[in-house]
PANU-927144 format. One line per field, with one value per residue: residue in one letter; x negated, y, z negated of N, C-alpha, C, O in turn. Coordinates in steps of 0.1 Angstrom, whole numbers, plus 2048, in hexadecimal, padded with zeros to 3 digits. Each point is the difference from the previous one (the first is absolute). Example, Ala and Ser with C-alpha at 12.3 -4.5 7.8 and 13.67 -1.06 7.14 Angstrom:
res	[A S]
npx	[77C 80E]
npy	[7C7 80B]
npz	[7B2 80E]
capx	[809 7F7]
capy	[80C 80B]
capz	[800 800]
cpx	[7F7 808]
cpy	[80C 80B]
cpz	[800 7F8]
opx	[7F6 7FB]
opy	[800 80B]
opz	[7F9 7FF]
% end
This chain:
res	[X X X X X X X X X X X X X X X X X X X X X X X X X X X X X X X X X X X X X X X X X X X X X X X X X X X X X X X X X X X X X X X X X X X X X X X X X X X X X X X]
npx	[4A0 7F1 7ED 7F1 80B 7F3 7E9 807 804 7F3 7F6 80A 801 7F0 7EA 809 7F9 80B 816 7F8 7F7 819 809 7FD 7FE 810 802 804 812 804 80D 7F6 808 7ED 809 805 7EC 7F8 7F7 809 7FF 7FF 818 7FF 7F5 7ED 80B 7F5 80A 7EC 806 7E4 810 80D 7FA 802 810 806 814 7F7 804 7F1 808 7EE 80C 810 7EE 816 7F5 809 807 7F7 80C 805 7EC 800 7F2 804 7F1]
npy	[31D 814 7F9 7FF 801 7F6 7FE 814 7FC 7F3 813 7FD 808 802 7F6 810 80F 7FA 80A 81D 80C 801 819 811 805 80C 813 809 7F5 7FD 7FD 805 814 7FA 80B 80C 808 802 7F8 7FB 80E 7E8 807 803 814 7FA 80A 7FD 802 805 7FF 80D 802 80C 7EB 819 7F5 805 7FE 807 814 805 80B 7FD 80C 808 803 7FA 80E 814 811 814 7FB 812 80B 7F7 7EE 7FE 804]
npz	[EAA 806 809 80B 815 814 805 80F 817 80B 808 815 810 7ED 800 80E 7F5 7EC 7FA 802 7F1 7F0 802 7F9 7ED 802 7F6 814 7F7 818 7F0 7EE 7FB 80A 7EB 818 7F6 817 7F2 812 7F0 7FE 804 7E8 802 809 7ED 811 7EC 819 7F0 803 7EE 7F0 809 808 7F7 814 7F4 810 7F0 7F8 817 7F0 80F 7F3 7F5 7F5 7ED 804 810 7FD 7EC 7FD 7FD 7EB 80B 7E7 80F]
capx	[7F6 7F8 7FB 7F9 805 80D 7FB 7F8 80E 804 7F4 7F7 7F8 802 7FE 800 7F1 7FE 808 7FC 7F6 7FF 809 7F4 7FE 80D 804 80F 808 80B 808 7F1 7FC 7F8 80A 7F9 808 808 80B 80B 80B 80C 801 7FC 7F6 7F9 7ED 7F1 7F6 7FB 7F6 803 7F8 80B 80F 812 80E 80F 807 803 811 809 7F9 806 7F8 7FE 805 7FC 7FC 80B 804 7F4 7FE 80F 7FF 7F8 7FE 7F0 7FE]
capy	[806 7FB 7F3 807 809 7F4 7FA 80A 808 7F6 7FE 7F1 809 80D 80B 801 7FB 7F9 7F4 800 7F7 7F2 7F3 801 7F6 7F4 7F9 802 7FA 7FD 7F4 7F6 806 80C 80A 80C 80B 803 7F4 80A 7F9 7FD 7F6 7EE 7FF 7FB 808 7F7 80B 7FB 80E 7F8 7F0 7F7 80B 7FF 7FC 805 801 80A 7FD 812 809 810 80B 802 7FA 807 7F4 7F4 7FC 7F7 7F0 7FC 7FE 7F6 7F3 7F8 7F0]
capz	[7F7 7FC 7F6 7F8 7F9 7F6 7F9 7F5 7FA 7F7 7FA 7FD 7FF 7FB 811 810 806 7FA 806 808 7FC 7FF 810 808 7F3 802 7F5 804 809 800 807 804 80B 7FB 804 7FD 7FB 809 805 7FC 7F4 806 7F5 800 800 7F6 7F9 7F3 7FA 7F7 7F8 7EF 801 803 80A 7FA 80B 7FE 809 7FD 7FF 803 800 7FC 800 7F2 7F4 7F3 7FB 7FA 80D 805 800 804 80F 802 7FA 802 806]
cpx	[7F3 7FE 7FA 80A 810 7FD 7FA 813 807 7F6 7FA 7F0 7FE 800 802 7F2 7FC 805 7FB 7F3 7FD 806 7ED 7F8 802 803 810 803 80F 805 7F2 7F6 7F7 803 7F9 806 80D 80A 812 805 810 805 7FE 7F4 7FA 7EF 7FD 7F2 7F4 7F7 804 7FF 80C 808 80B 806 804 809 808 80F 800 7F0 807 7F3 7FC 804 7F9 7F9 80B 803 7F6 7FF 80E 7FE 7F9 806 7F5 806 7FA]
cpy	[7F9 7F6 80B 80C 7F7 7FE 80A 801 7F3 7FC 7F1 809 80A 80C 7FD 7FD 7F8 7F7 7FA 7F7 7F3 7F7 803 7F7 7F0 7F8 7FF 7FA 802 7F5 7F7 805 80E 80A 80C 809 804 7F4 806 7EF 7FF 7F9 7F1 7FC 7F8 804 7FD 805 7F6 808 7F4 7F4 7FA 809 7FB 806 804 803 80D 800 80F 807 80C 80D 802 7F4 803 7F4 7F5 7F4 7F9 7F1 7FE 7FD 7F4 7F8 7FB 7EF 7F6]
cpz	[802 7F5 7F4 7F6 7F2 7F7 7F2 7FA 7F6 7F0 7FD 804 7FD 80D 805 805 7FD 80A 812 801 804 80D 808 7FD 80B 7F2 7FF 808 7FE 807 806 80A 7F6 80B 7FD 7F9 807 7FF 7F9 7FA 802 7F3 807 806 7F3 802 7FB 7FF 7F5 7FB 7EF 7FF 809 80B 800 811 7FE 80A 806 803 805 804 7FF 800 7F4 7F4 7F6 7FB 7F9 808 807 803 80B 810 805 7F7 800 801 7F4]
opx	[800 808 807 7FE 808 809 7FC 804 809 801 7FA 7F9 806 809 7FD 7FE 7F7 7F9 801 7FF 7F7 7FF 7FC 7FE 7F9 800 805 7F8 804 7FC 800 7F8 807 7FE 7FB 80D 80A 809 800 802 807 7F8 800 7FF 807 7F7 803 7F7 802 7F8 809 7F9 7FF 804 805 7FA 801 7FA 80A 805 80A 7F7 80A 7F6 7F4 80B 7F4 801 7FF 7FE 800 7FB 801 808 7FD 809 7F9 808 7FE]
opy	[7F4 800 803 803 801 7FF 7FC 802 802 7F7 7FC 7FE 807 808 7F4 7F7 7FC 7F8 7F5 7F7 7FA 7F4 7F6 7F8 7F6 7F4 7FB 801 802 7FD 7FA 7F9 807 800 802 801 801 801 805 7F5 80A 7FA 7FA 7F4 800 7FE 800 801 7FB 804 7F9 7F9 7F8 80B 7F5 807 801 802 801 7F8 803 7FE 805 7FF 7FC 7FA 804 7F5 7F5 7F4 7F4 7FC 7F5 7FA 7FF 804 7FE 7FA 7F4]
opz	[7FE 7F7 7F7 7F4 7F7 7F8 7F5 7F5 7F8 7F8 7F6 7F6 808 804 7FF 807 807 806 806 808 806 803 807 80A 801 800 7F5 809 7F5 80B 80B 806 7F8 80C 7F5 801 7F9 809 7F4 806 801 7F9 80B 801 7F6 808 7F5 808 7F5 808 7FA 807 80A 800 7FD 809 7F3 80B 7F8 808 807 7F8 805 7F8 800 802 7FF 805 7FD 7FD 804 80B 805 807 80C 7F7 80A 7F9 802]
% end
């Protein structure tokens, strides 16, 4: 799965454009490396999202095409 779209279906970001934005931005890394919207997402990867004051990590455990807001947290780990 796209970054960007991992990142709207996990809602650690609200939009897709938003999320698109910010890997252009280079405010996105994975595994230490500033990572393009296009970068396809693998478990055990590490995202690091700096937008705001404080940036947050996390680790990713399940790509999944859809998740509910419930679910949502279940596909990541914050670092």
């Amino acid at each position: 799965m796209r970054l960007d779209k991992y990142l709207k279906v996990t809602r650690l970001i609200k939009r897709r454009t938003v999320a698109n934005e910010a890997c252009d931005a280079e405010k996105i890394s994975v595994n230490g490396k500033v990572a393009r919207a296009s970068y396809d997402v693998k478990v055990g990867d590490v995202i690091e999202i700096n937008m705001g004051t404080r940036p947050l990590k996390v680790r990713v455990l399940n790509v999944k095409e859809h998740a509910t807001k419930e679910n949502a947290a279940d596909n990541y780990e914050v670092i």
